[in-house]
C-alpha positions as CSV (number, residue, x, y, z in Angstrom):
1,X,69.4,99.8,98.2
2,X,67.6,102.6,96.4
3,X,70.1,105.7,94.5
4,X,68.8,108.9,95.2
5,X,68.9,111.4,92.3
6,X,72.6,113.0,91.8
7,X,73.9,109.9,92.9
8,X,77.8,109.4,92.2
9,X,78.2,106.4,90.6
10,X,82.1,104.3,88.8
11,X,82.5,103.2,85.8
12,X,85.2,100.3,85.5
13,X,86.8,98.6,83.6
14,X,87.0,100.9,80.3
15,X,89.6,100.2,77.7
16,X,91.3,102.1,75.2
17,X,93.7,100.7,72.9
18,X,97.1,102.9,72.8
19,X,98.0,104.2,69.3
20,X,101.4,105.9,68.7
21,X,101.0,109.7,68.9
22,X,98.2,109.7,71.1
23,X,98.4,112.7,74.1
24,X,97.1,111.6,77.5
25,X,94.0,114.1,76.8
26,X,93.4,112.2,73.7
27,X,92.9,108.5,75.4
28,X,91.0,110.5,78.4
29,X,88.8,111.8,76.6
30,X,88.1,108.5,75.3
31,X,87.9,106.5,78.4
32,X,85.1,109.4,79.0
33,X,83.2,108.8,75.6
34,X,82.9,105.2,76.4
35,X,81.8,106.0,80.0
36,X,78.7,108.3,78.4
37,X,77.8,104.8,76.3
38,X,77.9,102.6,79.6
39,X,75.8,105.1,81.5
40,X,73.3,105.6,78.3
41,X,72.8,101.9,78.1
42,X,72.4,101.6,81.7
43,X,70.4,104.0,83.2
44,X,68.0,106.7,81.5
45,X,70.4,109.3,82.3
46,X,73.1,110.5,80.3
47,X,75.5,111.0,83.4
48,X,76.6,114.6,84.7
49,X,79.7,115.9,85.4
50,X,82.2,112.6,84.3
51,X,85.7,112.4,85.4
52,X,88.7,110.0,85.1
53,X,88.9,108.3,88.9
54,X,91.9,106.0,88.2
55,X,93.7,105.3,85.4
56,X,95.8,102.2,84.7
57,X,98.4,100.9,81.9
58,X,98.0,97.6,80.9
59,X,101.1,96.1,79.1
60,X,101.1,92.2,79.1
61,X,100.7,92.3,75.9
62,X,103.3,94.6,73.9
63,X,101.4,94.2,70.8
64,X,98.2,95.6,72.3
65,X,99.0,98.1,75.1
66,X,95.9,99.5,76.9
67,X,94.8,101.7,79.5
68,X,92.3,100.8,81.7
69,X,90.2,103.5,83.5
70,X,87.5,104.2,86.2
71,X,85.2,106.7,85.8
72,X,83.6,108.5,88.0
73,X,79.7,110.6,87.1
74,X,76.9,111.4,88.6
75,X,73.7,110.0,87.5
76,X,70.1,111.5,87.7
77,X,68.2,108.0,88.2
78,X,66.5,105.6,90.6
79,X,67.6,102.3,90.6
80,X,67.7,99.3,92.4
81,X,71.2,98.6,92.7
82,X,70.7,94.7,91.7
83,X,69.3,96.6,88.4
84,X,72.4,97.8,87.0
85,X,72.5,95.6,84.5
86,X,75.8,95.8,84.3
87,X,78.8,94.4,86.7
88,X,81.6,97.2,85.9
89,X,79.0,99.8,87.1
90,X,78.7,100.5,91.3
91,X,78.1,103.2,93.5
92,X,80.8,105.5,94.3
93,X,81.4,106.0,98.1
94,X,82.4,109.2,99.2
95,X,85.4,109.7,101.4
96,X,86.1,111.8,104.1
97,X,87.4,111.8,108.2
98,X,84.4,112.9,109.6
99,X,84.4,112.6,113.7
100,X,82.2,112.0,116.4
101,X,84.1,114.1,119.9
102,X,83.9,112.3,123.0
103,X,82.9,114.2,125.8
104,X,86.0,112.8,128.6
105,X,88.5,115.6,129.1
106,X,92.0,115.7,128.2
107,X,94.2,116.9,130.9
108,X,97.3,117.4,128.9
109,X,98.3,117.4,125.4
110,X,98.1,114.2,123.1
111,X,101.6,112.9,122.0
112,X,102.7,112.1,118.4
113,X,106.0,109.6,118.8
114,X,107.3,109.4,115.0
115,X,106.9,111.8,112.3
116,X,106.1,109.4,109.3
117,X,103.2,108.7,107.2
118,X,101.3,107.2,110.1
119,X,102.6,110.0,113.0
120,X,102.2,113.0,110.1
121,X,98.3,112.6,109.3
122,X,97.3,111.4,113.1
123,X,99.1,114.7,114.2
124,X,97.6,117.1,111.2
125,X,93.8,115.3,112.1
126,X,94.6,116.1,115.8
127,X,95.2,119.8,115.0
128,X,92.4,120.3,112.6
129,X,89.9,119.4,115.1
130,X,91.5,121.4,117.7
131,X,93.5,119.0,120.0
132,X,96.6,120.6,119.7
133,X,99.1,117.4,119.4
134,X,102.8,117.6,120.5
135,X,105.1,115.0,118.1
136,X,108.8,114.3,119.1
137,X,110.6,112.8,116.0
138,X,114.3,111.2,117.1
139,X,115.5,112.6,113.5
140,X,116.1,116.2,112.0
141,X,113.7,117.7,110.1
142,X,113.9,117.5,106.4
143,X,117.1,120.0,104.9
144,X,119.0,118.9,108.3
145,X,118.0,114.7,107.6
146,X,119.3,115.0,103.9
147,X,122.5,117.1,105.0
148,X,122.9,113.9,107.3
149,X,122.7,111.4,104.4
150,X,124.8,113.8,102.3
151,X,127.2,113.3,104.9
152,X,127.3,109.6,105.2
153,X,127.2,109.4,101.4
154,X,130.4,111.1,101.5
155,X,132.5,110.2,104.8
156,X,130.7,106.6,105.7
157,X,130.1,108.1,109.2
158,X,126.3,107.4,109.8
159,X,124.1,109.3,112.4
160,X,122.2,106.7,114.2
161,X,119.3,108.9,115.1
162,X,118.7,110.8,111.6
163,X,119.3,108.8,108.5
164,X,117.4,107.3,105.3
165,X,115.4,105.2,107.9
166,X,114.9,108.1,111.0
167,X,113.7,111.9,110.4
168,X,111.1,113.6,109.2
169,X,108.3,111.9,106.8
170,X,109.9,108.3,108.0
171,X,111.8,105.7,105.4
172,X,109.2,107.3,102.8
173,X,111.3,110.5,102.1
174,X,114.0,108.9,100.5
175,X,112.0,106.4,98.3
176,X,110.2,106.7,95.0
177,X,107.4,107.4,97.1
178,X,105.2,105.1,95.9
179,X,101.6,105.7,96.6
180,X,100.0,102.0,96.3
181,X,98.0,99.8,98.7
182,X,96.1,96.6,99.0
183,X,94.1,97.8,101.7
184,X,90.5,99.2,100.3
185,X,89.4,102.0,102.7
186,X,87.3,105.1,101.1
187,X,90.0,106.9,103.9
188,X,92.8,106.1,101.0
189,X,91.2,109.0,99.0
190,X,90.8,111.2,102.1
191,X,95.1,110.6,102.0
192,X,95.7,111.6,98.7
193,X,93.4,114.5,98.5
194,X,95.6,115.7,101.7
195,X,99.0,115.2,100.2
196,X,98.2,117.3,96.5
197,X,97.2,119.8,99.3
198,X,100.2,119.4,101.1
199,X,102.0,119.7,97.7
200,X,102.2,116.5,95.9
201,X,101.1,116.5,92.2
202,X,97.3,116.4,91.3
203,X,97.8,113.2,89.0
204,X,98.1,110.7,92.3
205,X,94.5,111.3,92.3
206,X,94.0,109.2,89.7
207,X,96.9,107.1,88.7
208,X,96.6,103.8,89.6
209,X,100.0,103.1,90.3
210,X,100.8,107.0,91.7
211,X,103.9,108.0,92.6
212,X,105.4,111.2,94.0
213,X,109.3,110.8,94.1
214,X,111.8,111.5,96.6
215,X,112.2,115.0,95.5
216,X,108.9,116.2,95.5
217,X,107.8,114.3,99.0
218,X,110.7,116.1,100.9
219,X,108.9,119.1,99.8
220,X,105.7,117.8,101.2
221,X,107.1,116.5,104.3
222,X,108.3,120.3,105.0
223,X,105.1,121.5,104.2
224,X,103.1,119.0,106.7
225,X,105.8,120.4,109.4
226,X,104.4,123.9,108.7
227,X,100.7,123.6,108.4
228,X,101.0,121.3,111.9
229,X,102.6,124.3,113.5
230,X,99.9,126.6,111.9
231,X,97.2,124.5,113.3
232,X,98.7,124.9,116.9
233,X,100.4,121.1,116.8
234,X,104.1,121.5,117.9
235,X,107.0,119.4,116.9
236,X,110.3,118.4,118.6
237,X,113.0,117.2,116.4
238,X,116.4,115.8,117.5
239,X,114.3,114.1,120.8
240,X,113.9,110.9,121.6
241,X,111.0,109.4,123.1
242,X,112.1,106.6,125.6
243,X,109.0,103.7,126.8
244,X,109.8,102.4,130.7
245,X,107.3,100.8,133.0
246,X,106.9,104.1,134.7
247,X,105.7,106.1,131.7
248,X,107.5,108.3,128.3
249,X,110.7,109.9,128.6
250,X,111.6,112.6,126.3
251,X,115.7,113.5,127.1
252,X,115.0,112.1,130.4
253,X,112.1,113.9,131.2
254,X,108.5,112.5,132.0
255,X,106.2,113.3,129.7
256,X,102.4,113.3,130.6
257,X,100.9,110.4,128.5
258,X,97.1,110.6,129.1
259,X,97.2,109.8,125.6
260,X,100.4,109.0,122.9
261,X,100.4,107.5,119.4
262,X,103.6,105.4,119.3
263,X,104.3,106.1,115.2
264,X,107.3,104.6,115.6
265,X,108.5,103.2,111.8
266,X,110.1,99.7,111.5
267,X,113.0,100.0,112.6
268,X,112.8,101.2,115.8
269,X,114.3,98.5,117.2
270,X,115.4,99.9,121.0
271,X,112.1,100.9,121.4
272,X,110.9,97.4,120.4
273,X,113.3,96.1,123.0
274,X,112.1,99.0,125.8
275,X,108.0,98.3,125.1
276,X,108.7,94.5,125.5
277,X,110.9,95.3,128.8
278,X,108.0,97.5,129.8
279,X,105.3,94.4,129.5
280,X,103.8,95.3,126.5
281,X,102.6,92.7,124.4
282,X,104.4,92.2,121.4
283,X,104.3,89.5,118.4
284,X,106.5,88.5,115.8
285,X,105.7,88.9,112.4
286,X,106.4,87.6,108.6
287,X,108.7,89.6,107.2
288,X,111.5,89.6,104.0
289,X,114.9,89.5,103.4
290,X,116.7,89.4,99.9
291,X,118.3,91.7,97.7
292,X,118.3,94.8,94.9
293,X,118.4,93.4,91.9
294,X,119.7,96.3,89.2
295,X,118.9,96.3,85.4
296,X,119.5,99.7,82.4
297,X,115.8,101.3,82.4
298,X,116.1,101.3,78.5
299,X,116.2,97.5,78.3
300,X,113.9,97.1,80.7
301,X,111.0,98.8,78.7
302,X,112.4,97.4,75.6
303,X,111.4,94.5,76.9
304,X,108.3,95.2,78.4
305,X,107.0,97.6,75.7
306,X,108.6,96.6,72.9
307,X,108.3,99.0,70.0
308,X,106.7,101.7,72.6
309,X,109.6,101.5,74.6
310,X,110.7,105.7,75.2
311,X,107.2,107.0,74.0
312,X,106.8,109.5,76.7
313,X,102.8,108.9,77.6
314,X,103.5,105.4,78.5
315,X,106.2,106.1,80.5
316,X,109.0,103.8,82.1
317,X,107.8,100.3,82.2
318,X,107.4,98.8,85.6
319,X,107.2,95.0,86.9
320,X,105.6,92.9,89.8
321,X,106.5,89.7,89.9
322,X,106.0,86.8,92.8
323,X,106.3,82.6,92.9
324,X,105.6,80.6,95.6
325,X,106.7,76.9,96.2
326,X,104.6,75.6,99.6
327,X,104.6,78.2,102.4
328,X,107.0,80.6,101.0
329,X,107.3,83.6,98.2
330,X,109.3,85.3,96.4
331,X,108.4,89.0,94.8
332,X,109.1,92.1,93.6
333,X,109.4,94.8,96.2
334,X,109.0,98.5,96.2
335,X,110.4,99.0,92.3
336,X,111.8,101.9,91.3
337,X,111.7,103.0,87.9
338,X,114.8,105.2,87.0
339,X,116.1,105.1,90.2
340,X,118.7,104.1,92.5
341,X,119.8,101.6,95.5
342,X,120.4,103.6,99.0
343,X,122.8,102.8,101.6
344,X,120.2,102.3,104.2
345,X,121.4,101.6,107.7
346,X,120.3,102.8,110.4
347,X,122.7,101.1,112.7
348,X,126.5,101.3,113.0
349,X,128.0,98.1,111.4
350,X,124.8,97.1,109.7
351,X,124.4,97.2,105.4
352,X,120.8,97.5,104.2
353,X,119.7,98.8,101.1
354,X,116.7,100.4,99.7
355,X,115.5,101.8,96.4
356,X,114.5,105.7,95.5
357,X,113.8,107.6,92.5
358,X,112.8,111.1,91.9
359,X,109.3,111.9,90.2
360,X,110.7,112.3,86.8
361,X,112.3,108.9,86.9
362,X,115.0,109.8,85.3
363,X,117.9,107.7,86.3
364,X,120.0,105.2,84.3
365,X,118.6,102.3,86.0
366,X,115.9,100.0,87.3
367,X,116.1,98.7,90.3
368,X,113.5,96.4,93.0
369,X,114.2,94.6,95.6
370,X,113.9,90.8,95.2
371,X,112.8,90.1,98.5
372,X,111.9,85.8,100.1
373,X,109.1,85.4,102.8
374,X,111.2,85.1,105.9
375,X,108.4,83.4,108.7
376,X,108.7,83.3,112.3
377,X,110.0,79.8,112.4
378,X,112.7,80.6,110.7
379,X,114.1,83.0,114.0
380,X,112.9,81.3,116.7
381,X,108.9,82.8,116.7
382,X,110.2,85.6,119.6
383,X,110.0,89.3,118.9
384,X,113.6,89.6,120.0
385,X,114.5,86.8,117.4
386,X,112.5,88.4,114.5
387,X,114.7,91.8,114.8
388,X,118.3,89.8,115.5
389,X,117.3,87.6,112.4
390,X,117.5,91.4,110.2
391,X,120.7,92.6,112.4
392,X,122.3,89.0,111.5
393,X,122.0,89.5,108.0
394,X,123.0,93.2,108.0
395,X,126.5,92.5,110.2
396,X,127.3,90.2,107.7
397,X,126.9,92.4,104.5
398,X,128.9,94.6,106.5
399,X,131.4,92.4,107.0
400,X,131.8,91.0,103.8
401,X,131.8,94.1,102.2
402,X,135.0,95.3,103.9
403,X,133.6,97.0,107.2
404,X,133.3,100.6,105.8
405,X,129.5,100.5,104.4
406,X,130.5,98.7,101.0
407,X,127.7,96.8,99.7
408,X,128.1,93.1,98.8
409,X,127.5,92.5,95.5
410,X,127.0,89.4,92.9
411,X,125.8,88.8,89.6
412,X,122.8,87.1,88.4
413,X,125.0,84.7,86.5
414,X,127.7,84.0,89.1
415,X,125.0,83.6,91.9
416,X,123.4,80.8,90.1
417,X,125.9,79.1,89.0
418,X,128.0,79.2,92.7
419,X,131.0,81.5,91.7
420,X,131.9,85.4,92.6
421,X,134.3,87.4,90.9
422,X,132.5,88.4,87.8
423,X,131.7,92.2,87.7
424,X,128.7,93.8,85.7
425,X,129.6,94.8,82.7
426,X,126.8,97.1,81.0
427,X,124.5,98.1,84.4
428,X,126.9,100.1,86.9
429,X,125.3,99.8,90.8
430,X,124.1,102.5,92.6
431,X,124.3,101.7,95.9
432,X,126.7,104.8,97.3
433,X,127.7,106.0,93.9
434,X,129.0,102.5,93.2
435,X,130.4,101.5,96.7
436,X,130.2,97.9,96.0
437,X,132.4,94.7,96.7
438,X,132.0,91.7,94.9
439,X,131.3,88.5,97.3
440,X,128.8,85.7,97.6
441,X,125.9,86.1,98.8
442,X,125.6,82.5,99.5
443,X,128.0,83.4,102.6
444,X,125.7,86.0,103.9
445,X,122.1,84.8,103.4
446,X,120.8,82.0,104.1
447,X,120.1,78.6,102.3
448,X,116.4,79.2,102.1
449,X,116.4,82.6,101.1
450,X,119.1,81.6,98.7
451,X,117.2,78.6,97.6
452,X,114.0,80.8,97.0
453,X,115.9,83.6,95.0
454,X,117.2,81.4,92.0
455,X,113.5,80.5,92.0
456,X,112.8,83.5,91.3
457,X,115.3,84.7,88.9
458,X,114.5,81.6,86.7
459,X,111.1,82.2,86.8
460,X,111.2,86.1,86.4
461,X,113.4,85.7,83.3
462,X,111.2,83.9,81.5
463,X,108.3,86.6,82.0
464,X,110.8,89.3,81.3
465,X,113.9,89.1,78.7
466,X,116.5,89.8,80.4
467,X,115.8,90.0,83.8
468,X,117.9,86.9,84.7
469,X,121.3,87.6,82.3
470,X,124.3,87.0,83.8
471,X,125.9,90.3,83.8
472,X,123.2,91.4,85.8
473,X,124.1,93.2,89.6
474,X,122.6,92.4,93.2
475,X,122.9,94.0,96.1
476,X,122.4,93.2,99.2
477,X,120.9,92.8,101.8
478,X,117.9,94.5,101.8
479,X,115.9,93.5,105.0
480,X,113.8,96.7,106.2
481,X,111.0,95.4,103.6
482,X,108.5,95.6,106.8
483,X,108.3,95.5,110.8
484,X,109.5,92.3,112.2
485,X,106.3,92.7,115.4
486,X,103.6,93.8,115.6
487,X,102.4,95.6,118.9
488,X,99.2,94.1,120.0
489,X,96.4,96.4,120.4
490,X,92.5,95.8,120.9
491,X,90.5,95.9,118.5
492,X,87.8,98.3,119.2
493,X,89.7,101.6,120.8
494,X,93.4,101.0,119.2
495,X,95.0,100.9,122.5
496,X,97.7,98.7,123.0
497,X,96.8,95.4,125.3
498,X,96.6,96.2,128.9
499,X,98.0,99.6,128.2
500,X,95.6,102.3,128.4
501,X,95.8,105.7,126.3
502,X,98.5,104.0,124.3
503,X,98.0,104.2,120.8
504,X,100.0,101.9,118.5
505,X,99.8,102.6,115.2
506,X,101.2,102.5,111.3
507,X,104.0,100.3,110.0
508,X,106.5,100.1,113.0
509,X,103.2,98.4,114.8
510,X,102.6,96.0,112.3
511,X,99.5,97.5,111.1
512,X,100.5,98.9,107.5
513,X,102.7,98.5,104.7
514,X,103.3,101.4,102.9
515,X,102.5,105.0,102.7
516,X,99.2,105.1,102.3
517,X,98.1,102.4,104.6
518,X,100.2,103.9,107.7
519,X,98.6,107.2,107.0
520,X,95.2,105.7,106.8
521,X,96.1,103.9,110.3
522,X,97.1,107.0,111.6
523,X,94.2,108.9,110.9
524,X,92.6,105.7,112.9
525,X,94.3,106.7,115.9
526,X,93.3,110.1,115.8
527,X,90.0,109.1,114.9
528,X,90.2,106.8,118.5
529,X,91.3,109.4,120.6
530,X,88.9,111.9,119.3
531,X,85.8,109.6,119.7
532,X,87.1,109.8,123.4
533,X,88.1,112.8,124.2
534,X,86.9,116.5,123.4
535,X,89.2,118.8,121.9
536,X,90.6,121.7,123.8
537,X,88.4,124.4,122.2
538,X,85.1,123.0,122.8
């Protein structure tokens, strides 16, 4: 493969050794001056216009903290490129959502059920290319959705329908809003571009571990409500899209389906239990279940970055941390630096909790979820067993924690040395303002997620001092760590099997993970429909 001249070539893997006192403009500009060498050495071309494309702390080492960057230039050179000469140079590939229209015509309006990540971008792609999209979102929009929490925060009585897992902008909106993904798809990019213009700050572009925080995605969430409206996209909060053999039912009323994204978020679970009642094909998953594990953010960076710990370019220090014995793992889920556990239930008589942090990080405390690989032989390998296997666990936090929302809790100590009783002493929990009951956890989950947690507190302890001391809180039980099915679509056009002009799509499918990847998967869906259909104004 031959580059043309102006080419857009990366740069990887260029390291700069942090130095107390130095600004983030100081170790960019840096990154950039070794970039220029790379490129010198490389090609004979100096490199144009050079720019930080992701940037990246690396603190195994506390005595020699570095970042790592990507850097992104354009090049005025032909090459082979076999003849780089060097592997940490390759060719940049542009992203964007470009669409070829189909020429079938649309008789009615395409539907958006679910107005997370994955329902927010396939419904803003649907109305910048002029198809006009109607989404129905079972939750309130955003001030109305965090008046609801508010609410349940205050008098334990939870709405159902609008709550930290139902509303506008999905689970996401009240999470640290991490922006992270293992899926590599130039569409990534296209997302994050979209969300600085929907209000998110510019630095996601090139953080490699970007965040926007609760407070600041609410806003953005708000903002992807107006611009869909502006585009001539509509959206119906507070309405509940129902699946039967004979079609969609908004509030009752039929709704013409010649196309509909089911967006639905992972924890839909009557709508699971109407698709599979309306012979839709649906398969059980892996999932996890475990707990929030709590710890002061102070001694967490102490530990992590030692004498750097507080110096405000680094930042709060953050972990990721797994072991596996045989088929099953334990990890490190969705950590939230200066942050705090949620009451996250969507159900009445269910605990669940969840972490989120606000983008200055700013809170007392740590917290992640510890979470064990829960695998379909564990419930039963049904779809129906994969999402009782969750409920199970969540009655029985409930119950143990008194019946009124209370969060069971144990310490890191007691828990491995089968006692309860002993209450933190230097990290106070989150989890509703401190709503907590002190049980045994033992009693709730069971023997092999149990089993596979003290696994992983032994082993996380010794990567990170600390992690494991005995006056440490959990919190349980986080179980919403993913969808439990996935609904079975083909391949090729994204429609669900044996279900024409059904689109399944994002996380409560079974087809993302995160943020990014269910926006990404609903930009797929739009993508589908639009190769089928022409939009309205052509």
């Amino acid at each position: 493969m031959e580059l043309q001249n102006k080419s857009k070539i990366l740069v990887e893997n260029i390291k700069v050794l942090y130095k107390p006192g130095m600004s983030a403009a100081d170790i960019d500009r840096i990154a950039l001056r070794k970039a220029h060498k790379k490129i010198s050495a490389a090609f004979d071309s100096h490199g144009e216009n050079l720019a930080v494309y992701r940037k990246s702390l690396d603190a195994r080492r506390r005595d020699s903290i570095k970042f790592v960057f990507s850097v992104c230039a354009q090049i005025d050179a032909r090459a082979d490129k076999r003849e780089f000469g060097d592997r940490d140079i390759r060719l940049c590939v542009e992203s964007d959502f470009s669409v070829n229209y189909g020429s079938a015509r649309l008789e009615s309006r395409p539907i958006v059920v679910g107005f997370g990540p994955a329902g927010i971008f396939c419904a803003l792609a649907l109305a910048k290319h002029g198809y006009c999209p109607i989404v129905y979102e079972r939750g309130e929009n955003v001030d109305k959705r965090v008046a609801s929490v508010e609410r349940f925060y205050k008098n334990h009585a939870l709405n159902p329908l609008s709550n930290i897992q139902f509303g506008a902008g999905g689970a996401g909106t009240f999470s640290d809003g991490k922006l992270m993904t293992r899926i590599n798809d130039p569409l990534c990019s296209y997302v994050l571009s979209e969300l600085v213009s929907l209000g998110a700050p510019q630095d996601i572009m090139s953080r490699a571990r970007p965040h926007v925080g609760t407070d600041i995605l609410r806003n953005v969430v708000a903002e992807a409500d107006r611009c869909l409206e502006s585009l001539g996209g509509e959206i119906h909060y507070n309405t509940k899209v129902s699946v039967s053999r004979g079609g969609l039912y908004a509030d009752g009323v039929k709704l013409p389906s010649q196309t509909a994204v089911l967006a639905l978020g992972h924890s839909a679970r009557d709508t699971y239990a109407e698709l599979i009642d309306a012979g839709f094909l649906i398969e059980p998953k892996p999932y996890s279940a475990g707990v929030r594990i709590e710890h002061l953010q102070s001694e967490l960076d102490a530990a992590m970055l030692g004498d750097f710990a507080g110096d405000e370019t680094l930042g709060h220090a953050e972990y990721n941390l797994s072991e596996r014995v045989g088929e099953r793992g334990v990890y490190s889920f969705c950590m939230c630096p200066g942050g705090e556990v949620v009451a996250a239930a969507s159900e009445e008589g269910g605990v669940v909790t969840n972490g989120m942090s606000r983008h200055a990080r700013d809170g007392k405390n740590a917290n992640a979820a510890i979470a064990v690989s829960v695998l379909p032989s564990d419930y039963g390998n049904t779809p129906i067993g994969a999402i009782e296997f969750q409920r199970s666990l969540e009655s029985a936090a409930f119950a143990f924690g008194g019946g009124d929302y209370t969060a069971p809790m144990q310490t890191v100590g007691d828990f491995l040395n089968g006692k309860y009783g002993s209450e933190p002493t230097v990290v106070s929990p989150t989890y509703m303002g401190g709503r907590i009951k002190s049980c045994d956890l033992h009693n709730i989950l069971p023997s092999f997620i149990t089993d596979m947690l003290e696994t992983g507190l032994r082993s996380f302890g010794k990567k990170i001092y600390g992690f494991d001391r005995a006056d440490i809180p959990m919190t349980g039980v986080e179980t919403r760590t993913s969808s439990p099915v996935r609904i079975m679509r083909d391949r090729d056009t994204l429609e669900a099997v044996g279900h024409s002009g059904i689109y399944p799509c994002g996380e409560g499918a079974g087809y993302a993970g995160g943020i990014i990847s269910a926006a990404v998967d609903g930009l797929r869906a739009a993508r589908a429909i639009m190769e089928k259909y022409a939009p309205f104004d052509a």
